[in-house]
C-alpha positions as CSV (number, residue, x, y, z in Angstrom):
1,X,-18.1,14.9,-0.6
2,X,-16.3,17.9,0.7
3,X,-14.3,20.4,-1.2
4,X,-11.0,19.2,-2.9
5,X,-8.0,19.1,-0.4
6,X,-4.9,21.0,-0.7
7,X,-2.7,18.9,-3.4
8,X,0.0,18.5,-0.8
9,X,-2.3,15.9,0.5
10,X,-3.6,14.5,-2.8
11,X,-2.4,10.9,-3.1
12,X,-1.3,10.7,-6.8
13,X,-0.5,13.7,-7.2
14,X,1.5,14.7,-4.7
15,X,4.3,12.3,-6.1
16,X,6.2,13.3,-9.1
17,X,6.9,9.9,-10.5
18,X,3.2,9.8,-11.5
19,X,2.1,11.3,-14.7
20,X,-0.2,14.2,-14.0
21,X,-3.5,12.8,-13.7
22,X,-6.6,13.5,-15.9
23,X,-9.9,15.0,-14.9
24,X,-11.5,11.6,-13.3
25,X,-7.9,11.1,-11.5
26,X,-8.4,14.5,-10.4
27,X,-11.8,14.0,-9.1
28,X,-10.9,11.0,-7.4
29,X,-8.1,12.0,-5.7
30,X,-10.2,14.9,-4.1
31,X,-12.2,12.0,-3.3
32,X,-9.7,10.2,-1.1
33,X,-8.8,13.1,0.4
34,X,-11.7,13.8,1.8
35,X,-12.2,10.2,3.0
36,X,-9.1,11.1,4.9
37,X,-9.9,14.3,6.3
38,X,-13.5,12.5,7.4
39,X,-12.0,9.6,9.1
40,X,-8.9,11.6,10.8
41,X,-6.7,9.9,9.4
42,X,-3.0,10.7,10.0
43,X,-1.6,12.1,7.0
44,X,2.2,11.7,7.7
45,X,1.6,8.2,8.0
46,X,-0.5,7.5,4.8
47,X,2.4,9.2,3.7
48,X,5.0,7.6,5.1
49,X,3.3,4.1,3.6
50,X,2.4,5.8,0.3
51,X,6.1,6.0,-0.6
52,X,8.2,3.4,0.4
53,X,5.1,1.2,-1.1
54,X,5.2,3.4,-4.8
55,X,9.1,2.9,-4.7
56,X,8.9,-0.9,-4.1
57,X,6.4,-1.1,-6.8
58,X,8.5,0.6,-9.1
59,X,11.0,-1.6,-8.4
60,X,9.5,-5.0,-8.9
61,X,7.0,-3.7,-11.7
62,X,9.0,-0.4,-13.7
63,X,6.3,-1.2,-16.8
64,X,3.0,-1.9,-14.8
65,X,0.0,0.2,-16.0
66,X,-0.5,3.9,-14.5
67,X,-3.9,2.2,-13.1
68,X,-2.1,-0.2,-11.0
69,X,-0.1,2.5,-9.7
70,X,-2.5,5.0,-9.2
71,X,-4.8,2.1,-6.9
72,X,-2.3,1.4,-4.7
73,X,-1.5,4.8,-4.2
74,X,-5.0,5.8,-2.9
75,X,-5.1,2.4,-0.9
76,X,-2.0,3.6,0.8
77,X,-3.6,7.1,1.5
78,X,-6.9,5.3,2.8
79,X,-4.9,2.1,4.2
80,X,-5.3,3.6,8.1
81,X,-9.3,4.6,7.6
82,X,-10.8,2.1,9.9
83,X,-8.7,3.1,12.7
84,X,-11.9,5.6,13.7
85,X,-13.2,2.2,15.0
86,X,-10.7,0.1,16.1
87,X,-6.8,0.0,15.9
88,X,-7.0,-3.8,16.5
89,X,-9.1,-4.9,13.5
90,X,-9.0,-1.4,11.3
91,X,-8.1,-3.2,8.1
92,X,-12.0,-4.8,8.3
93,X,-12.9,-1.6,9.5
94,X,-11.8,0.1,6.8
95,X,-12.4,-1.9,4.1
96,X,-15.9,-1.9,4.4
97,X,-16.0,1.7,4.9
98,X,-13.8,2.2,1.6
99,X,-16.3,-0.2,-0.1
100,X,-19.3,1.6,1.1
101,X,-18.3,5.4,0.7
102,X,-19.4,8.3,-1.3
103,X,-16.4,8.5,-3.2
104,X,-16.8,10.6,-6.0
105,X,-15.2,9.7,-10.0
106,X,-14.8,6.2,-8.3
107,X,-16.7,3.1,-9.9
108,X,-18.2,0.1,-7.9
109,X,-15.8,-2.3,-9.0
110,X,-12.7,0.2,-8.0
111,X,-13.6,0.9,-4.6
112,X,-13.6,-3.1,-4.2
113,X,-10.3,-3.2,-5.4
114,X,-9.2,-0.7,-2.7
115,X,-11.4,-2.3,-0.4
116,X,-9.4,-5.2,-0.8
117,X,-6.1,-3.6,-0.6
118,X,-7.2,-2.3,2.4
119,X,-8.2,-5.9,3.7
120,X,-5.2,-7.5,2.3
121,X,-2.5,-5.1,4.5
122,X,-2.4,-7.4,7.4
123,X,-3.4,-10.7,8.8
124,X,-3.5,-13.9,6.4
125,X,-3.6,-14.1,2.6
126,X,-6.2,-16.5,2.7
127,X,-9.4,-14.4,3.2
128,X,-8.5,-12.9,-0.6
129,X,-7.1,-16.1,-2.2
130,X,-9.2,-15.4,-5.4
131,X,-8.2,-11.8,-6.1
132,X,-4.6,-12.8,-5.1
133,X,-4.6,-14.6,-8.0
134,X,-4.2,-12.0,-10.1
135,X,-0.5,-11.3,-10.2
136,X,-1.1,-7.1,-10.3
137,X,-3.4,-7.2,-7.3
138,X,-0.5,-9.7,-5.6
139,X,2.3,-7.1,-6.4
140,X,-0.1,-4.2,-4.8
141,X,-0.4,-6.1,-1.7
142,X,3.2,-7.2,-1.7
143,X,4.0,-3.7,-1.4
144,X,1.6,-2.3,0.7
145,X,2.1,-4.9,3.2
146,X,6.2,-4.5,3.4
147,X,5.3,-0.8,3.7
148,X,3.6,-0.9,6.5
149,X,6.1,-2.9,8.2
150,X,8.9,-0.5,7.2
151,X,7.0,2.2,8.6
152,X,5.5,0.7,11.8
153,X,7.3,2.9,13.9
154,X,5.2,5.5,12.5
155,X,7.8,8.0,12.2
156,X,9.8,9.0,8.9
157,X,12.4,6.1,7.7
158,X,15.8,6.2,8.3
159,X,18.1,4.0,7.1
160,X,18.7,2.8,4.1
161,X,16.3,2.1,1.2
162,X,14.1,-1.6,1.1
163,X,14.3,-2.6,-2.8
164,X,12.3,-5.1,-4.3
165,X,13.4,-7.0,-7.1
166,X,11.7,-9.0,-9.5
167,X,13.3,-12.8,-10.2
168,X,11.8,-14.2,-12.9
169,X,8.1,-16.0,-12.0
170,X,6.5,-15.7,-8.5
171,X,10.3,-15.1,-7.1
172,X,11.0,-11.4,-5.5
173,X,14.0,-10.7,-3.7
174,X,14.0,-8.2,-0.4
175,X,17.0,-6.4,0.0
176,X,18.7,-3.4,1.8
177,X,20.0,-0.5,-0.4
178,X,23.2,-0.4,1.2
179,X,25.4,-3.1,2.9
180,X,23.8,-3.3,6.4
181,X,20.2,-3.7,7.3
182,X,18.8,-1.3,9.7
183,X,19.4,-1.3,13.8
184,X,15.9,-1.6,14.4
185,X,15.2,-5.7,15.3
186,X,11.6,-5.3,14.9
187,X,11.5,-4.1,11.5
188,X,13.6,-7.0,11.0
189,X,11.4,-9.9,12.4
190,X,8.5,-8.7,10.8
191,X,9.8,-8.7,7.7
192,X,11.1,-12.7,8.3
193,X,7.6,-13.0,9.6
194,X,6.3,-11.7,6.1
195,X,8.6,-14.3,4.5
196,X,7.0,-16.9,5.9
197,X,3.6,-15.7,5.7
198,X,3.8,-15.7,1.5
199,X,5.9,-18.8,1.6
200,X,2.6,-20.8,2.9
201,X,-0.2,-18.9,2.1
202,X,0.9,-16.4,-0.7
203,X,0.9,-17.0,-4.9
204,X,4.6,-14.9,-4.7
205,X,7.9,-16.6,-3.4
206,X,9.3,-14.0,-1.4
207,X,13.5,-14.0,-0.5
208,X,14.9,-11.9,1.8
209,X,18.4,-11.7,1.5
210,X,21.3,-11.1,3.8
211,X,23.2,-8.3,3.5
């Protein structure tokens, strides 16, 4: 691995809702950032995903463990690494090569979690039915997924704030911060499109409501 990163582009640390990390979290966050400076990855955008995801997870899960928070942070920062191959199929891409990689401080079983939430960012549910089972890894996906719709555009959000909200069960509600959604229609029908991708293949109920 190559030399630990600025922390400006450290994925945990960078964000000052996360408790300052301990030596392994240290480690491994040098690790992901030089998975990212390997694989050109674009930085803003990791970025971009990194935080609108980390604010709808605090949202819908205020009290989930600084693991699950940590995981999808770094699968946020490597979410675009398969791009290097293809921009059609880069989730594949780049799960395997999350799986696979000399990432340093990170166990076997870890970088298949982020392998996963790599995999899981777009296209069906089906193909990780099994780990979507588990209503953590469900929530990280959740997140990362509506993310990366909010932030297709791949410039910084305007607008007001997506907020998740936890019902009760497998029920979320999707709503707009303020009164009116964004101008942008295709944020908009993706979004519907993600409602109706978790209402048939997904273990969460997902609502989006109107503003």
């Amino acid at each position: 691995m190559n030399a630990a990163a600025p922390s400006a582009l450290l994925p945990c640390t960078a964000d000052p809702a996360v408790p300052a990390p301990d030596g392994a979290a240290n480690l491994r966050d040098a690790a992901v950032a030089a998975l990212q400076r390997q694989f050109g990855c674009d930085l803003a955008q990791a970025r971009r995903v990194r935080e609108v995801a980390l604010a709808l997870h605090r949202d819908a899960a205020p009290d989930a463990g600084l693991d699950e928070y940590r995981e999808l942070a770094w699968a946020c920062a490597l979410h675009e690494l398969g791009r290097c191959i293809s921009h059609h199929d880069h989730h594949r891409h780049g799960a395997y090569l999350v799986e696979h990689a000399d990432a340093a401080g990170f166990t076997a079983a870890q970088q298949r979690r982020l392998a996963d939430l790599v995999l899981a960012q777009r296209g069906g549910l089906k193909k990780l039915e099994a780990a979507l089972a588990r209503r953590p890894f469900a929530r990280q996906v959740l997140c990362l997924r509506l993310a990366a719709i909010r932030c297709h555009a791949r410039r910084d959000v305007a607008g007001p704030r997506l907020r998740l909200q936890t019902l009760g069960g497998r029920r979320h509600a999707l709503r707009w911060e303020r009164a009116s959604p964004p101008a942008d229609p295709r944020t908009l029908h993706l979004l519907q499109e993600e409602v109706a991708l978790w209402a048939q293949q997904g273990p969460l109920e997902l609502l989006l409501q109107a503003p």
